[in-house]
C-alpha positions, 0 to 999 in steps of 0.5 A: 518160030511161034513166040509164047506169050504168058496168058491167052484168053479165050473169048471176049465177054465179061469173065475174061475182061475181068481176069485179064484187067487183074492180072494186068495189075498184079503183072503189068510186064506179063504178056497177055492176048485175048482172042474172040470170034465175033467183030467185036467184044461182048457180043456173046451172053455178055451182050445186055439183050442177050440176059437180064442184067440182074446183079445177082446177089440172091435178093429176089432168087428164090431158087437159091433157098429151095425148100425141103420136103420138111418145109426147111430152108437155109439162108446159106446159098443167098448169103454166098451168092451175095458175098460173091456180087459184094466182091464184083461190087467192090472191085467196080468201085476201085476202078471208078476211083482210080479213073478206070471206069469213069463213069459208072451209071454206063454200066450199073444202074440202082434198081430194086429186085422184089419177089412177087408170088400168088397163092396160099401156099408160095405166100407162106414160104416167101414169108418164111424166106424173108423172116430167115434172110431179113436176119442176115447182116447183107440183108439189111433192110428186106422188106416184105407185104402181104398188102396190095396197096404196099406192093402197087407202091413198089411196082405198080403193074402188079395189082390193077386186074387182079382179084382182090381176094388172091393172096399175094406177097412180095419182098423188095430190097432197094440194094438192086442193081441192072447191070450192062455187062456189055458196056462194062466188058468194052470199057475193061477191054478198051482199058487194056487195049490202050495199055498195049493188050493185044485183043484180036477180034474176029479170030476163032481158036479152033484147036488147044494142045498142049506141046512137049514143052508143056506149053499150050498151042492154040490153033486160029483161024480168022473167021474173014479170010480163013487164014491159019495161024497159032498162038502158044502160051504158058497159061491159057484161060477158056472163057468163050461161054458156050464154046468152053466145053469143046476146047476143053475137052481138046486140051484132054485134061483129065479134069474135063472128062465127064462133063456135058452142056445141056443148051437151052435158048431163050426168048423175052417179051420186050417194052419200050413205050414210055408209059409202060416202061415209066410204070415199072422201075424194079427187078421182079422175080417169081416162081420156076414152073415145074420142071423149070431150070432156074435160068428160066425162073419167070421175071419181070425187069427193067432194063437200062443199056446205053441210057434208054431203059426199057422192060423185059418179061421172060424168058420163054425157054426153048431149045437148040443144039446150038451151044452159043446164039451165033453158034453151029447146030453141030455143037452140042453132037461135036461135044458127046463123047464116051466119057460123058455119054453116061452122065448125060442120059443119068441126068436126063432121065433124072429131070424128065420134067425139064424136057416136058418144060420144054417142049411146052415152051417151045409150042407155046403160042403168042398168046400163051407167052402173053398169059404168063406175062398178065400173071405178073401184069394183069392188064398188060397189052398186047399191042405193047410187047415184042418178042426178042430172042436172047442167049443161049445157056448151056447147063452143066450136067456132069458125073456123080459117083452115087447118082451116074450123072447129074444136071449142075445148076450154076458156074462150074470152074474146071482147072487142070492140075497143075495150074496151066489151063483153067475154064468156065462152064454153066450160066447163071449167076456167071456174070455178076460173080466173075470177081469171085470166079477169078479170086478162085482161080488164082488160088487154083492156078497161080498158088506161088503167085497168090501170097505177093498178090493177096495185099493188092488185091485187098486194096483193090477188093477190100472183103477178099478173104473174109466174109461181110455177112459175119461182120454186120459193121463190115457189110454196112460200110461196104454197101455205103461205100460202093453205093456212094462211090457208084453212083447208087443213090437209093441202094447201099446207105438206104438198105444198110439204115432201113430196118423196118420191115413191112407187113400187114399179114 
């Protein structure tokens, strides 16, 4: 008889690293059991190649404040991106205190994140974007120039080579991070692996069902020696990235109809020569091409994982059926069903310039990949970079009672209606909001649980419940307080403090 355990995870990247290291806090005497395909953890989108390591906090994403036909933007989108990553922020910093994490800089590394745009027009909405945002109390301290000599002192590859009678504009906030999802989703593990978690690695579920005990039965199979076994648990979580959709869709919840992935692979140029890599320290974000999803929003970026910093320029979008990097060509035809063929024709016949985005990318030569990167970097070499394949994203495209079906941009938590069974579809901003991701689920899937949970928690997570944007003395005291405590020198205490704002329109 299959004993039934009180929580499985499905996948060992960092959303499940994340849930079970709060749950095993708040319920130390529940038994939990992560299952994951590859030999080890974070191998997946959690793997520091296979994305860029920003932590997203809407500093230098201009896709979260689009501008409307009007010319109008809101600040609302950044704001909330930002209150999520303050909440990941504070929980890391619980950790470090507590001797969880020990030492941080293995796994987040202050870095400024700007917005670098050319041209008259993008000159004038990034002006009115960080006159909006400049305002706002997680804000403190954005900056922004129109000088050419201003900017080469932020990030000096941006300006050698160019014309000086281009208008350009950046915006820099020294409250950036980089983060090593992949080392961050080890060390969380390697916690609960020491405190009697069992982490099976190696182990794919293959099949979810739940039984006539309305418990749920998961089929495994060991990917060395293709032995069969199962597992049963009473609440199931399916972080397993791309591999989500199709157990969600075998668990048969009503709640998991009509979504589809639409996947999309990656590439970046990369840079580990010292000189070229010594001249660049910050996240530099630009303009979505038309057409372009925002997980392909053009980005030049430093990178740290295990202490040796490097940079990365992309991503180069590209296409495969493949709904994870080490996954089939079949998974994308395996997940298209009756109830979702609809909403995948609606939204792909709403975003036909996506397509044509893609097949430019997918033909772009060595040299076309170079020429985007010298819009950023004019004097780039080409001797210098190396093409890397990176992660593969699926975007969300779900139904819509107006529109038939629609292409959903983000992290999109599908849980079942009573609570048993919750997973993660999408990408970006996914990783730097899986603290936010999981509060969402606790108060979805564990509401008799949430009231005794809600006090630890805020010791844990001190703005859980509560919004720091609204609360300018809050938001000041958090920065400082994490960027103290996570070895940010530069960021929090510096940005909270930094009122003045550059310009030399």
């Amino acid at each position: 008889m299959t004993k039934t355990i009180d929580v499985a995870l499905i996948g060992g990247g960092i959303m499940s690293a994340t849930l079970g290291a709060l749950l095993h806090r708040l319920e130390p005497t529940w038994t939990i059991e992560v299952f994951e395909r590859l030999p080890e953890v974070g191998l997946e989108s959690s793997n520091p190649w296979n994305n860029a390591g920003t932590g997203h906090a809407g500093l230098c994403e201009l896709n979260y404040m689009p501008e409307g036909e009007d010319g109008a933007m809101s600040t609302a989108k950044s704001v909330e991106i930002n209150e999520q990553f303050q909440l990941s922020r504070q929980l890391w910093a619980a950790l470090v205190e507590d001797g969880t994490l020990p030492d941080p800089t293995s796994f987040i590394v202050p870095t400024p994140h700007m917005t670098f745009v050319w041209g008259e027009d993008n000159v004038d909405y990034l002006r009115r974007r960080w006159e909006l945002l400049a305002e706002e109390p997680l804000f403190a301290g954005f900056e922004y120039s129109e000088d050419a000599e201003v900017i080469r002192s932020w990030a000096p590859m941006l300006i050698p080579g160019r014309k000086k009678s281009q208008p350009i504009a950046a915006t820099r906030s020294t409250d950036g991070t980089d983060v090593d999802f992949g080392s961050l989703t080890r060390q969380l593990f390697g916690n609960l692996r020491a405190d009697g978690v069992s982490i099976q690695t190696g182990v794919a579920v293959t099949g979810l069902k739940r039984n006539a005990e309305g418990e749920w039965r998961l089929k495994l199979r060991r990917e060395v020696g293709q032995s069969v076994g199962y597992a049963q648990a009473r609440f199931v979580f399916v972080g397993a990235g791309g591999g989500a959709l199709k157990l969600l869709q075998q668990s048969r919840i009503p709640e998991a109809k009509g979504f589809a992935g639409f996947p999309i692979s990656g590439a970046f140029l990369r840079s580990d020569d010292p000189d070229v890599v010594a001249r660049h320290t910050a996240k530099v974000y630009g303009k979505a091409s038309e057409g372009a999803p925002p997980m392909s929003v053009p980005h030049l970026d430093t990178r740290v994982v295990d202490g040796e910093t490097s940079l990365l320029f992309g991503p180069y979008a590209g296409w495969s059926p493949k709904y994870l990097k080490t996954g089939s060509v079949t998974d994308m035809f395996e997940t298209i069903k009756g109830h979702n063929i609809w909403p995948m024709i609606r939204a792909g016949l709403a975003n036909l310039g996506l397509v044509n985005y893609l097949v430019g990318e997918v033909f772009a030569s060595r040299q076309q990949r170079l020429e985007a990167l010298r819009e950023f970097m004019p004097e780039a070499k080409d001797e210098d970079w190396r093409l890397i394949t990176a992660g593969q994203r699926v975007q969300v495209m779900k139904k819509d009672a107006a529109k038939g079906g629609v292409l959903q941009f983000g992290t999109e938590l599908v849980t079942g209606a009573d609570g048993t069974i919750a997973g993660l579809l999408g990408a970006s901003p996914g990783a730097s909001t899986a603290v936010h991701v999981m509060l969402t689920l606790f108060e979805r899937c564990f509401p008799e649980q949430l009231p005794r949970w809600r006090e630890p928690l805020r010791e844990l997570i001190p703005s859980y419940g509560t919004k720091l944007n609204e609360d300018p003395a809050a938001a000041r005291a958090s920065l400082e307080h994490t960027a103290r405590v996570l070895q940010l020198s530069g960021t929090g205490e510096e940005s909270a403090s930094q009122l003045t704002r550059t310009s030399s329109a």
